[in-house]
C-alpha positions in Angstrom: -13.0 -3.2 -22.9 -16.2 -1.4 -24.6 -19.2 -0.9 -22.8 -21.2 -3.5 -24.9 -18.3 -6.2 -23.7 -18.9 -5.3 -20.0 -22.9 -5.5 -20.5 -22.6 -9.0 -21.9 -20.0 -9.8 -19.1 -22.5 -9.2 -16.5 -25.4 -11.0 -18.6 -26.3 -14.5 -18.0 -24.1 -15.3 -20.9 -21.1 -13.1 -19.3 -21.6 -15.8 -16.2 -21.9 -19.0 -18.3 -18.9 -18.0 -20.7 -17.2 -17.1 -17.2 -17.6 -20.4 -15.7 -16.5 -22.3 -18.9 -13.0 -20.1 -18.8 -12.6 -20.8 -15.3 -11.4 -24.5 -15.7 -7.9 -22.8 -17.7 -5.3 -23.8 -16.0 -3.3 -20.5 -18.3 -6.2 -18.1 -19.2 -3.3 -16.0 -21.0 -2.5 -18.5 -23.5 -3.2 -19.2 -27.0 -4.4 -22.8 -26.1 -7.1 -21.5 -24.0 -8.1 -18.2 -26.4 -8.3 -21.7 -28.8 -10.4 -23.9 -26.9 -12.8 -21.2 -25.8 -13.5 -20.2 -29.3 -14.7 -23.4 -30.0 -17.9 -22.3 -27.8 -18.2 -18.6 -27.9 -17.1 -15.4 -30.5 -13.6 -14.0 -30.4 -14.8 -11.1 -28.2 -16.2 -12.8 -25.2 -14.0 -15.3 -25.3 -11.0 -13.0 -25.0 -12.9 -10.9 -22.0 -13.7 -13.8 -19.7 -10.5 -15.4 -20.0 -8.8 -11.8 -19.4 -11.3 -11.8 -16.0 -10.0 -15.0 -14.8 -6.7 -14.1 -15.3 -7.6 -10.8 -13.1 -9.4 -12.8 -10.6 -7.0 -14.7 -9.9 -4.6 -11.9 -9.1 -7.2 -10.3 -7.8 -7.5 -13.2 -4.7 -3.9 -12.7 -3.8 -4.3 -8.8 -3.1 -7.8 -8.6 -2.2 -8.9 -11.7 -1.0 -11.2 -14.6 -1.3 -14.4 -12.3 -2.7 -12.4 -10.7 -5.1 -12.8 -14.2 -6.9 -16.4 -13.0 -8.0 -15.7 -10.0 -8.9 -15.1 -8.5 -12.5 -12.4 -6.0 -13.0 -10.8 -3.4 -15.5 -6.5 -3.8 -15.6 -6.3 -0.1 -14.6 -9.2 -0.9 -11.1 -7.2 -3.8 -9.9 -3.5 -2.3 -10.1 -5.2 0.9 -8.1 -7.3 -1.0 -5.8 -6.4 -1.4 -2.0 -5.0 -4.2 -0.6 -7.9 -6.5 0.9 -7.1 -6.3 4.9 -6.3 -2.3 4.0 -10.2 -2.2 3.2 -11.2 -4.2 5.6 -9.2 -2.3 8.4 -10.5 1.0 6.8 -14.2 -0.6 6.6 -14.4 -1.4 10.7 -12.8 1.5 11.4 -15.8 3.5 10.0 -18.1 1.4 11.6 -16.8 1.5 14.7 -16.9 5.5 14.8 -20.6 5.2 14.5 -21.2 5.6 10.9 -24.2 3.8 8.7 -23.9 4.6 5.5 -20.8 5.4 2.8 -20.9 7.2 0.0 -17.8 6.1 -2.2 -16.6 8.6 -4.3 -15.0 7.4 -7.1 -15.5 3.6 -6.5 -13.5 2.3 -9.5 -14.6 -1.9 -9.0 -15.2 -1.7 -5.7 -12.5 -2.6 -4.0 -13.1 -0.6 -0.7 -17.0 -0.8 -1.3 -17.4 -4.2 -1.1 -15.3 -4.3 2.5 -17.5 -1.4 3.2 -20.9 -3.9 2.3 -19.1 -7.0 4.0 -19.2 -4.7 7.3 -22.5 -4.0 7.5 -22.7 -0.7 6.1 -25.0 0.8 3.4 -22.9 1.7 0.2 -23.7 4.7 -2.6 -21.0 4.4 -5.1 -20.1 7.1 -7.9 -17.9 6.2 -11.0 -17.5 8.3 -13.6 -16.2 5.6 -16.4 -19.1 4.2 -17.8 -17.4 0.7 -18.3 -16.0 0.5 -14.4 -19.5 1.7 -13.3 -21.3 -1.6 -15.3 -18.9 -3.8 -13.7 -18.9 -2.3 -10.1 -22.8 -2.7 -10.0 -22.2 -6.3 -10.7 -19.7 -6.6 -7.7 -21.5 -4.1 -5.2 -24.7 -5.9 -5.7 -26.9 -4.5 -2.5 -25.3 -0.7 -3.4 -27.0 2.1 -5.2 -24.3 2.5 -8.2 -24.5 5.9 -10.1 -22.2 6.7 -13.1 -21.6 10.4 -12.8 -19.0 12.9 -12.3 -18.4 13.1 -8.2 -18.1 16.8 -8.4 -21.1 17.0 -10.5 -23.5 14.8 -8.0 -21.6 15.4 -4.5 -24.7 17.8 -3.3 -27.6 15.7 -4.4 -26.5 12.3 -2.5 -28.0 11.8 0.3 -26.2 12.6 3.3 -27.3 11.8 6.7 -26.1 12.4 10.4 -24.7 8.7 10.1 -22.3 9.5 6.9 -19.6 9.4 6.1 -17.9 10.1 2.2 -14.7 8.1 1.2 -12.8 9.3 -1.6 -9.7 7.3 -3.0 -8.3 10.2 -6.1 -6.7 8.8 -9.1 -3.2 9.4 -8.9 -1.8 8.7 -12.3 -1.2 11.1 -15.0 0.3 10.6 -18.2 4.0 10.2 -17.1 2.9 7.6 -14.3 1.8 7.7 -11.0 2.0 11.1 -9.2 2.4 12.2 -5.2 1.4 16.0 -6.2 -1.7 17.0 -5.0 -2.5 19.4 -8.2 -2.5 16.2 -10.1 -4.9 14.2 -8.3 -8.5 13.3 -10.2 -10.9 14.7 -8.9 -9.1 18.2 -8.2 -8.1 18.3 -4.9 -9.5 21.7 -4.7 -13.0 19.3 -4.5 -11.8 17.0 -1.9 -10.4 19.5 0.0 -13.9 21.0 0.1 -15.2 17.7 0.8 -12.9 17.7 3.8 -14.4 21.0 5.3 -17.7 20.0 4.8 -18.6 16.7 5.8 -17.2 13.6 7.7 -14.5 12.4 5.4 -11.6 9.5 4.7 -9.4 10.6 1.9 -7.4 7.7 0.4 -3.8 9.1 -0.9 -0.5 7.5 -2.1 2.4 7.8 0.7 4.6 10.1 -0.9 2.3 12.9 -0.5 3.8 16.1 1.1 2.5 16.2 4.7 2.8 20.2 4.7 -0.1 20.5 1.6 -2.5 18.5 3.0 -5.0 20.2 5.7 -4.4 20.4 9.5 -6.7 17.3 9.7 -5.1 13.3 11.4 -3.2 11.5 9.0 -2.7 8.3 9.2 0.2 6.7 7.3 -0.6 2.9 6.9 1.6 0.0 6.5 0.4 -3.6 5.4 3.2 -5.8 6.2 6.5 -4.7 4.2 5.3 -1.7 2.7 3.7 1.6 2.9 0.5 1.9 1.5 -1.2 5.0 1.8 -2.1 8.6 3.6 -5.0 8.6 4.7 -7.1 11.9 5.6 -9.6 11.9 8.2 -12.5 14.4 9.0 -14.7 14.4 11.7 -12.9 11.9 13.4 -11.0 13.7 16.1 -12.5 11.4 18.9 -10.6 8.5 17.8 -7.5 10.0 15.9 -7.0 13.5 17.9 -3.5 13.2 15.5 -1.2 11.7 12.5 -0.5 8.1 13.4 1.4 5.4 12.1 -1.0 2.0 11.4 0.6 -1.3 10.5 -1.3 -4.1 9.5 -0.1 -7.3 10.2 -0.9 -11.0 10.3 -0.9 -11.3 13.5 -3.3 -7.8 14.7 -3.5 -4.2 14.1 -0.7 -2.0 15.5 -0.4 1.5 15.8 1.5 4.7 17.1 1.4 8.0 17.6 3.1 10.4 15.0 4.7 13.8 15.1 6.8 12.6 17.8 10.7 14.0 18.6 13.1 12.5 16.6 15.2 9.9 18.4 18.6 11.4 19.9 21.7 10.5 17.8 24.1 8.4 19.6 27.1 5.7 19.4 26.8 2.8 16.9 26.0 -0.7 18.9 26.9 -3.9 18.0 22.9 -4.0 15.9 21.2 -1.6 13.5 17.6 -1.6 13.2 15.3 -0.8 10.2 12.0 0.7 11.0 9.2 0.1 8.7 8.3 2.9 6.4 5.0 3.8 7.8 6.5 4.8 11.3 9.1 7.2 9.7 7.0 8.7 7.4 4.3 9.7 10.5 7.4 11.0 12.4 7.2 7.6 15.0 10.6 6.4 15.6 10.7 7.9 19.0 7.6 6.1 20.2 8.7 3.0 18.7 10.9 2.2 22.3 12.8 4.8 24.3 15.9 3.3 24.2 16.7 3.7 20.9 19.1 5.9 19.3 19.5 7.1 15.9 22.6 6.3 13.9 23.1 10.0 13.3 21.1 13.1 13.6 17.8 13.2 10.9 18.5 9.3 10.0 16.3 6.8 10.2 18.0 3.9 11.1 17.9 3.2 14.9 21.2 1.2 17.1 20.9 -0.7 20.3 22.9 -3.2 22.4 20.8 -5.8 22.1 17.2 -5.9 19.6 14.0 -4.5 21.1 11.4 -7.0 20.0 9.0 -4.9 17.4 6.7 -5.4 14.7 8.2 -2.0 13.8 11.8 -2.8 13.0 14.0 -5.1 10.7 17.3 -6.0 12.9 20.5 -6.1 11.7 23.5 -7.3 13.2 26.5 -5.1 12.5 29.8 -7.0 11.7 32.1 -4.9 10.9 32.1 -1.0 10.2 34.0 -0.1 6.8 34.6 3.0 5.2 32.2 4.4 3.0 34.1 3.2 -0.4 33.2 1.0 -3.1 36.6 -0.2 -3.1 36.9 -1.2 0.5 33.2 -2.9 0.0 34.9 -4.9 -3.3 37.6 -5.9 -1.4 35.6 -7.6 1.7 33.2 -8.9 -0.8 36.1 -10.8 -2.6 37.9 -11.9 0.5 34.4 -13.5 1.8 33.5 -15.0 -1.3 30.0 -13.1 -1.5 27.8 -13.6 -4.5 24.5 -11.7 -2.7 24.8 -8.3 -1.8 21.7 -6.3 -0.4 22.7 -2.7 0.0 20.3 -0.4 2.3 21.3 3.4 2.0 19.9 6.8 4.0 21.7 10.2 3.9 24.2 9.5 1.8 25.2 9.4 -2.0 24.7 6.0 -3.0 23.5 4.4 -6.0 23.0 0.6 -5.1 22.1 -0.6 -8.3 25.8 0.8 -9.4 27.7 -0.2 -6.7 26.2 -3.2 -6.7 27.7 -3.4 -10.2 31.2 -2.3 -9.0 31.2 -5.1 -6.4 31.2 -8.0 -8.9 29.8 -10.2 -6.2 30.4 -13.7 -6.7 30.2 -16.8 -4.7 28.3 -18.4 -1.8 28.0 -16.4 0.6 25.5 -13.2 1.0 25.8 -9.8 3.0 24.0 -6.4 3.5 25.6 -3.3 3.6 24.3 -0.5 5.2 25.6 2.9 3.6 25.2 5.4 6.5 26.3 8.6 8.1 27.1 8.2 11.8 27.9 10.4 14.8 31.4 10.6 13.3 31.8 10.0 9.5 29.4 8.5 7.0 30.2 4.2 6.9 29.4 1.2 5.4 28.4 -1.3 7.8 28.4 -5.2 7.6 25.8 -7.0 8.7 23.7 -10.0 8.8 19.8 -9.9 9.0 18.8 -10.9 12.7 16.0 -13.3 13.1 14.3 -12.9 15.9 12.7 -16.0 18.2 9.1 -17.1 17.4 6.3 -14.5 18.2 9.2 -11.5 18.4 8.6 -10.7 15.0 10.1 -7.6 12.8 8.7 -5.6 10.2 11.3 -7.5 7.7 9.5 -11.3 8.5 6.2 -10.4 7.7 
């Protein structure tokens, strides 16, 4: 999209040709391209039936106002998950801050949650095109298109401010954990960090032991790991790293850096914990009566499931050597025709074992490929489900 496309998006035309795409049923299609054409030029037409497509995606990650918004391919796949903004949003309102200045804003994503919260927005893009379309979704903001390391010291800063920065983290060959790739340099938003109240948005992968000696919070929305997050100036409500998962039913959290959970004998379950907890170094505060499967694993085993929002339960079946052959064999004698293989610590591929199983039938099974406190196994298992309002990080 050119910068004259985006300007007659967010003109009075931009709205009317928007509202005539709207009724597609397939805004992707050659049908619709057709019918709109009929009405407007090939340009337009192809934008606003590109932004209803977007929207609509758009309302499954973000949520309801996202279905007003106008976005850029590139703005949506990076933005944050909606309830992720919205948790980040209250969270800076509830540690007394007024007023955010977003730098880097992209659409808006974390802006707008930032507006819907009460708080008063200044937004920086550097891309001209993103910066015409974010003032049309951050309405009551002040949107400037400028370089964030070129305008940092002239926006106005007050006692009650606090600067969010989300750094691109795609390069060339795809998206990027290293730290000397991010955009803007993170030799800036390390300064940023030293220097003012500060969130820092950054992908999960990052290396804990680059990033400053600052609270990081490791953040889970439902099934996955989302994002790092870097926090300055608020030591009174993060004193450390944390693990934050984000759930339907509430907001749960635990402390990081914790032991790691003694090793001990396999029990007759296995659990899973979610990826946000063992990436802040929570398994031990998860429950103290877990175990781990084998020293430096993170899989955790028990007598009987500890109801957590934290862990995925598996019950163990039967314990098999750690060969694809053995695996082949029970997988032809039960008639299996699903296999879901989980691995830690060991040399697995599961996409080629997988393969070498030549699964086939009714039935379905998960393998967990593990080392335990004798010799690395394969264990049989069956997802546990656990009763209503005991729910794992695997049902959400």
């Amino acid at each position: 999209m050119d910068r004259t496309v985006a300007r007659r998006l967010v003109s009075d035309e931009g709205r009317e040709a928007l509202d005539l795409a709207s009724v597609e049923a397939d805004p992707d299609s050659l049908v619709a391209a057709t019918r709109l054409r009929r009405h407007i030029d090939a340009d337009l037409a192809a934008a606003v039936l590109d932004q209803i497509s977007l929207r609509r995606r758009a309302v499954a990650k973000i949520g309801p106002a996202a279905a007003s918004m106008l976005w850029t391919r590139d703005g949506l796949e990076q933005a944050t998950r909606g309830d992720v903004s919205r948790w980040r949003a209250d969270r800076l309102k509830d540690a007394g801050f007024t007023h955010v200045v977003d730098l880097g804003c992209a659409c808006g994503a974390d802006a707008r949650a930032c507006l819907d919260a009460g708080l008063e927005v200044t937004a920086v893009e550097v891309d001209p095109v993103t910066a015409e379309l974010a003032r049309h979704n951050l309405p009551e903001a002040q949107v400037m298109c400028a370089d964030a390391t070129a305008v940092f010291a002239d926006v106005p800063k007050g006692a009650n401010t606090v600067v969010m920065l989300d750094p691109a983290r795609r390069t060339s060959r795809g998206r990027t954990w290293r730290l000397e790739d991010v955009q803007p340099p993170w030799s800036f938003v390390a300064s940023v960090l030293k220097s003012v109240p500060a969130v820092v948005k950054l992908g999960p992968g990052v290396d804990r032991s680059q990033l400053p000696d600052l609270p990081v919070t490791y953040v889970g929305h439902r099934g996955d790991l989302v994002e790092a997050t870097v926090w300055s100036g608020f030591a009174d409500q993060w004193p450390g790293d944390r693990a934050v998962l984000i759930g339907p039913v509430g907001i749960e959290e635990l402390p990081g850096r914790c032991p790691a959970p003694a090793p001990g004998e396999l029990g007759p379950f296995v659990a899973e914990p979610h990826a946000a907890a063992i990436r802040a170094g929570s398994l031990s505060a998860i429950d103290e009566s877990l175990h781990a499967v084998s020293e430096g694993i993170a899989y955790l085993t028990a007598d009987e499931p500890v109801a957590s929002p934290w862990l995925t339960w598996f019950a163990v079946k039967e314990v098999l050597p750690l060969d694809v052959k053995a695996l082949r064999s029970w997988v032809r004698k039960h008639h299996v025709g699903t296999v879901e293989i989980k691995k830690r610590g060991v040399e697995v591929d599961p996409v080629i074992w997988r393969r070498k199983l030549k699964p086939s039938g009714p039935n379905c099974v998960t393998f967990i490929c593990t080392p335990t406190t004798g010799s690395a196994k394969a264990l049989v298992c069956d997802r546990v489900r656990l009763p209503c309002g005991m729910i794992g990080a695997g049902q959400v």
